[in-house]
N, C-alpha and C positions, 0 to 999 in steps of 0.2 A: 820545053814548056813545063813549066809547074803542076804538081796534081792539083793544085787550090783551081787551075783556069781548067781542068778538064770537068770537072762537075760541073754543072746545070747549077745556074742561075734559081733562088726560089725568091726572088724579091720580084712582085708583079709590074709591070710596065707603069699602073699607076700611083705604086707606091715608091719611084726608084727617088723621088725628093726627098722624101722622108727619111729611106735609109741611109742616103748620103749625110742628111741632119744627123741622125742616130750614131752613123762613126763621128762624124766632126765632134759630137759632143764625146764620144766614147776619148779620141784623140787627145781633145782639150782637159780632160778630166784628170786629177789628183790624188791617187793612192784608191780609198774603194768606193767601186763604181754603183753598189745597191741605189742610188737615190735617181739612177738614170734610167726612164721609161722607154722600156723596148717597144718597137712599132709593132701594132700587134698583130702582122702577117708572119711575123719570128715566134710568134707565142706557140708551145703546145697544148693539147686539149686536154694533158695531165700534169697533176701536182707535183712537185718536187717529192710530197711524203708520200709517193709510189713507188721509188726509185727502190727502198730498202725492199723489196721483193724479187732482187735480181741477185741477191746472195743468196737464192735456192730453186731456182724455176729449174733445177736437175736437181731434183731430191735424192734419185742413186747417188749421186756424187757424194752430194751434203749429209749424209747418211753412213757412207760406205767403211772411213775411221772409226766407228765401233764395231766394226765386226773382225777387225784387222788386229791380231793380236800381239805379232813382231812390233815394238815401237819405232822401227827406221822407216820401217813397212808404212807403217799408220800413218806417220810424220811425212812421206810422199804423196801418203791418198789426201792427206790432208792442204798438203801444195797443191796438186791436181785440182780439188775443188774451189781451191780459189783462184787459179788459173782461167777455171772454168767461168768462174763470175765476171770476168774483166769485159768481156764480150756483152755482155745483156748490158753490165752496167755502164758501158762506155761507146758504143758503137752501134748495137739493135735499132736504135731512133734511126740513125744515119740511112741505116739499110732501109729500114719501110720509107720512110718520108722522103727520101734523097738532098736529105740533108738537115741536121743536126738544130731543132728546135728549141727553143727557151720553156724551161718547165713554167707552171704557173706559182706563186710565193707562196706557198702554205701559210695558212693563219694559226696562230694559237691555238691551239688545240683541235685543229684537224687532225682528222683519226683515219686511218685506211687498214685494214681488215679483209682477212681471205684466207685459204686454206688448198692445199694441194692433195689431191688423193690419188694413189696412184696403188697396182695390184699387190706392187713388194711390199712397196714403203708402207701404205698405209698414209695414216694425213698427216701432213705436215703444216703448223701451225705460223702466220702473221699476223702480228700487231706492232703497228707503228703508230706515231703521235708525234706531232710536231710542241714539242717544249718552250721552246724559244722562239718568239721572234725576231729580238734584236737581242745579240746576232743572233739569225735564224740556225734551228738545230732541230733535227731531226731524230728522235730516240728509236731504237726497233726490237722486238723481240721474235724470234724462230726458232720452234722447238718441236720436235719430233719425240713422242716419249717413250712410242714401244722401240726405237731403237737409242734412245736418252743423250739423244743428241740439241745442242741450244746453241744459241747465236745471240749475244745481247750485243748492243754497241750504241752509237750516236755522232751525228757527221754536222758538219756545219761549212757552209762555204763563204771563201773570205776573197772577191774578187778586185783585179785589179788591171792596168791595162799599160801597155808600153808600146809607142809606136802603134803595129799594127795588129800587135796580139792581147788576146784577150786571153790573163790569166788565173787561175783559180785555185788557191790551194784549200784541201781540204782538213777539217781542223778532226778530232775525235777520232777514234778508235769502235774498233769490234774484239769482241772475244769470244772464241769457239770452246765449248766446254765440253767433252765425252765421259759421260758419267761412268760407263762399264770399268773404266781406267783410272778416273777421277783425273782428268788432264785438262789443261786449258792449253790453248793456244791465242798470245797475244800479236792481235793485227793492225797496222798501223797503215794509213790510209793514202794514196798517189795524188799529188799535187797534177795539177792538167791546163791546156791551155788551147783554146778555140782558133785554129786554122781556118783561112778562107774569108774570114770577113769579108778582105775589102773584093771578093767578087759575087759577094751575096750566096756563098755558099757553105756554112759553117760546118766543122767536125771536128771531132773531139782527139787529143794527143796526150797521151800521158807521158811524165815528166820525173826527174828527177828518182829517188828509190824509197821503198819501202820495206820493213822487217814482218820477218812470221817468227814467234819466239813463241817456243813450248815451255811448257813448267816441268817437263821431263829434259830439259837441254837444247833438244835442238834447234837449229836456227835457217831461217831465210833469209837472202837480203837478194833483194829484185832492184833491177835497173831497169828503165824505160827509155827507149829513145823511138821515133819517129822518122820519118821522111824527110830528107836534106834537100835541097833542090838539086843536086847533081849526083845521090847516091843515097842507100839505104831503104827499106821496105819500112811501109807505116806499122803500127800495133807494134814495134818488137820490142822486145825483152830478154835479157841476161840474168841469169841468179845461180846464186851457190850455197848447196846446202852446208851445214857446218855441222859434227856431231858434239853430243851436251861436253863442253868445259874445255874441246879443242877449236878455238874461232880463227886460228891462223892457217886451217889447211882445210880445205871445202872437200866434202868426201862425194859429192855429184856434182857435178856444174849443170845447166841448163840453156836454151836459147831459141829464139824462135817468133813469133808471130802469136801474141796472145789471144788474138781474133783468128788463127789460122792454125797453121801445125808448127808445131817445136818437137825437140830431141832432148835427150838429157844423156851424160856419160859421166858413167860409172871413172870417177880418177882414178880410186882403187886398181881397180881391173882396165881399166885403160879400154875400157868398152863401152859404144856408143850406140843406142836404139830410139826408137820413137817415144817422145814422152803424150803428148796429147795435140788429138784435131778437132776444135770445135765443128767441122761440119759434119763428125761422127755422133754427133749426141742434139737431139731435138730437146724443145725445152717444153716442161708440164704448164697448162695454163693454169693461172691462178682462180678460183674460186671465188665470186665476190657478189652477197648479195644485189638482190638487183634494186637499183636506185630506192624504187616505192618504197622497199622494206628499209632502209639505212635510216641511223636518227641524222638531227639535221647538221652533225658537225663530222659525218663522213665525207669522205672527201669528192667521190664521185655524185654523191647526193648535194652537196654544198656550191660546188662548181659545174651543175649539170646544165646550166642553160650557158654559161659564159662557152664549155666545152663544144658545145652543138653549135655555136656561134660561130666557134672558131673551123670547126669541118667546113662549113659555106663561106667562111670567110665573111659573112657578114662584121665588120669594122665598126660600127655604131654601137650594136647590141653588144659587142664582146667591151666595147669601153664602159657602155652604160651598166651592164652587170656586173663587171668586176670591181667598177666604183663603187658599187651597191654593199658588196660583201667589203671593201675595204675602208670603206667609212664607216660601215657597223662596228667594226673591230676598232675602229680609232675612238667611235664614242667608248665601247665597253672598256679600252684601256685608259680613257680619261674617269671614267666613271670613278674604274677600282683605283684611279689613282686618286679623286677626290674622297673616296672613302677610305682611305689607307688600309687598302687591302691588295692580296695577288690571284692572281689566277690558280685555282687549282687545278694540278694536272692529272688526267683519269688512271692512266696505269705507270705511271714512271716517275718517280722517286727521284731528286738529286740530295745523293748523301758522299761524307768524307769517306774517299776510300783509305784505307788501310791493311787491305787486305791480298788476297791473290791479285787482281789487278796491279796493284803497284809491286808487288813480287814480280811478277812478269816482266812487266814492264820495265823499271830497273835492271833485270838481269836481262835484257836485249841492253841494256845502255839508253833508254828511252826515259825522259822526265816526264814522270807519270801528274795526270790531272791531279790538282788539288780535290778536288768532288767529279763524281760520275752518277749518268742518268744511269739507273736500273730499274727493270724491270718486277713490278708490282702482279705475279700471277695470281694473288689470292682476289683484289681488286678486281682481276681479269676476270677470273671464273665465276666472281658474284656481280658483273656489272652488267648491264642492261644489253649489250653489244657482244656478249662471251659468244664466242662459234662453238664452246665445248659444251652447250645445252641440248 
C-alpha cells in the first residue's frame, strides 16, 4: 500500500462531490492552475505571506554563523540552518492539521509582522509584504542586529499539474548576509509537488535541487528525493559541500531526512558522524500583535473573520468573506489602473541588481534576476507598523 492511502482522509463526507469536481478540473487543466478555486474545506486559516517566518522560528540556528569564525566552520552552521528551515516550511501544516492545507492568496500589499525574543539571541526581527499579485510574490526581510545577521529574499509560486500531481516550482531567491565577516550567502529555492490528492490527503515533496553559494567560495548543491511506492523514505536529501574555486570534488557529502535525522562525512578524513535531528531543536513562537492593535492591511487582522470561519468550517461565511476582500482589491486595481497609477509598496523596493546579489549568484552558475525586491529598513523604522518603537 502506498503512504498517500495510509493518511486519513480530510475531505468531509459532504464535501466528497465537490472534491472530486476540484481534481477533474485540476486534471483537465493546462499549464498554471492559479485561476482554479479550491473547495474551501482544503483552505487554511493562514496567509501564504506567513510562510516567510519559517526561515527562523530557531533563531540559535539563524544566528549561530556569526559567531563562528573558521569559514568552513561558519559555511556548515550556515547549511545547518537552513536544513533546519525545511521542516517548518514544508511539513509543520502536515503534522498539526493531518494533512497539508491550501494557504489563503495574499493580496497586495498585505503585511505580516512579528518578532522572536528569546534569552541568547535577544529579538529577532519580521517583515514581510506581499508585492505582487500577479504573479504573486512574496518579499521578506529578518534581521537580528546585535548579532548582524539578515535574511532578504522573495518567492513566488508558479503551479501546475500533470496527471495526478500537483506541481509547484518556486521562482525567487533569499540571501543570508553576516556582517561580522561581511559574507553573503546566495540561496536558491526547491521546486515541490503535492502528494495524495486523489485520496484527499495532501503533503508536501520536495523536488529536484537547489544551490547555497557563498561570496567567500563555498558551495551547496542539495538533492531532494521522496517516497517511491516500493522504496525510499519521505523528506530525503543528498548534498555536497564544495570548497571556494574546487567544484569537482565535494569536501563533505551529506544525507538524510530533512524532517528527521541526517549524517554528514567528512571525504577528507573519510569520517562519518551525525549532522542534524530536527526533533532535537523546538521552535521560538513568533510574536505578533494582536488583531485589535494591527492596521487594516495585516494579515491576520485582514483575514480574521474568513480565518475563524475556516476553524468551524462554516462554508458560506469563509466564501462570503473572502469575496468581500477579493473584490475590494479587484475594484482598487481597476481603480489605479483607470487612474494610471501603481500601487505603492510599504517596505520593499524592486530595483536593478548589479551588485553582490548577481556576484553570487553568477558565481554558483545561477542567472540572476534582472531586478530584486529589497528591503527598505529606513521606510521600516519610520512606518506606522515598525516593531522597533
Amino acid at each position: 500500500m502506498s503512504e498517500d492511502a495510509e493518511q486519513p482522509s480530510i475531505v468531509p463526507s459532504t464535501q466528497r462531490g465537490p472534491w472530486m469536481t476540484f481534481l477533474r478540473s485540476l486534471a483537465a487543466s493546462r499549464g498554471d492552475i492559479a485561476s482554479i478555486t479550491a473547495p474551501p474545506f482544503i483552505l487554511s486559516s493562514t496567509s501564504l505571506v506567513e510562510y516567510s517566518r519559517f526561515w527562523a522560528e530557531l533563531p540559535a540556528l539563524f544566528v549561530a554563523p556569526s559567531m563562528i569564525v573558521d569559514p568552513e566552520e561558519r559555511a556548515l552552521s550556515v547549511f545547518k540552518w537552513f536544513i533546519a528551515t525545511l521542516k517548518g516550511q514544508y511539513t509543520s501544516r502536515n503534522e498539526a492539521l493531518g494533512s497539508e492545507k491550501k494557504p489563503l492568496n495574499p493580496f497586495l500589499g498585505e503585511l505580516f509582522l512579528g518578532r522572536w525574543e528569546t534569552e541568547d539571541e535577544g529579538t529577532t526581527y519580521l517583515v514581510s509584504e506581499q508585492v505582487s499579485h500577479h504573479p504573486p510574490v512574496t518579499a521578506y526581510a529578518i534581521f537580528n542586529d546585535i548579532y548582524g545577521v539578515e535574511l532578504q529574499g522573495y518567492n513566488g509560486q508558479k503551479a501546475s499539474v500533470s496527471t495526478s500531481t500537483l506541481s509547484v516550482k518556486q521562482v525567487g531567491h533569499a540571501m543570508l548576509y553576516i556582517k561580522k565577516f561581511d559574507e553573503y550567502y546566495y540561496i536558491t529555492l526547491p521546486s515541490l509537488h503535492i502528494e495524495g490528492l486523489i485520496y484527499g490527503a495532501p503533503y508536501v515533496e520536495l523536488e529536484q535541487s537547489t544551490l547555497i553559494q557563498s561570496s567567500s567560495g563555498y558551495r551547496f548543491q542539495i538533492d531532494y528525493s521522496g517516497k517511491g511506492y516500493f522504496s525510499g523514505k519521505k523528506n530525503s536529501f543528498k548534498a555536497k559541500m564544495y570548497a571556494p574555486e574546487n567544484y569537482s570534488s565535494a569536501i563533505y557529502t551529506f544525507s538524510g531526512q530533512w524532517s528527521g535525522k541526517s549524517t554528514m562525512k567528512d571525504e577528507r578524513k573519510k569520517a562519518e558522524k551525525p549532522f542534524y535531528d530536527a526533533s532535537e531543536h523546538k521552535i521560538t513562537e513568533l510574536i505578533v500583535k494582536p488583531t485589535s492593535e494591527q492596521s487594516a492591511y495585516e494579515s491576520r487582522r485582514a483575514w480574521e473573520k474568513v480565518a475563524a470561519a475556516v476553524k468551524i468550517m462554516d462554508y458560506d461565511t469563509i466564501h462570503t468573506e473572502k469575496s468581500k476582500i477579493e473584490n475590494e482589491q479587484r475594484a482598487m486595481r481597476k481603480q489605479e489602473q483607470d487612474e494610471g497609477r501603481e500601487w505603492l509598496r510599504r517596505y520593499f523596493e524592486l530595483v536593478a541588481d548589479d551588485g553582490i546579489v548577481k556576484e553570487v549568484a553568477q558565481r554558483a552558475g545561477v542567472e540572476p534576476d534582472d531586478s530584486v525586491w529589497r528591503f527598505n529598513r529606513a521606510a521600516f523604522e519610520d512606518g506606522p507598523d515598525s516593531l522597533l518603537k
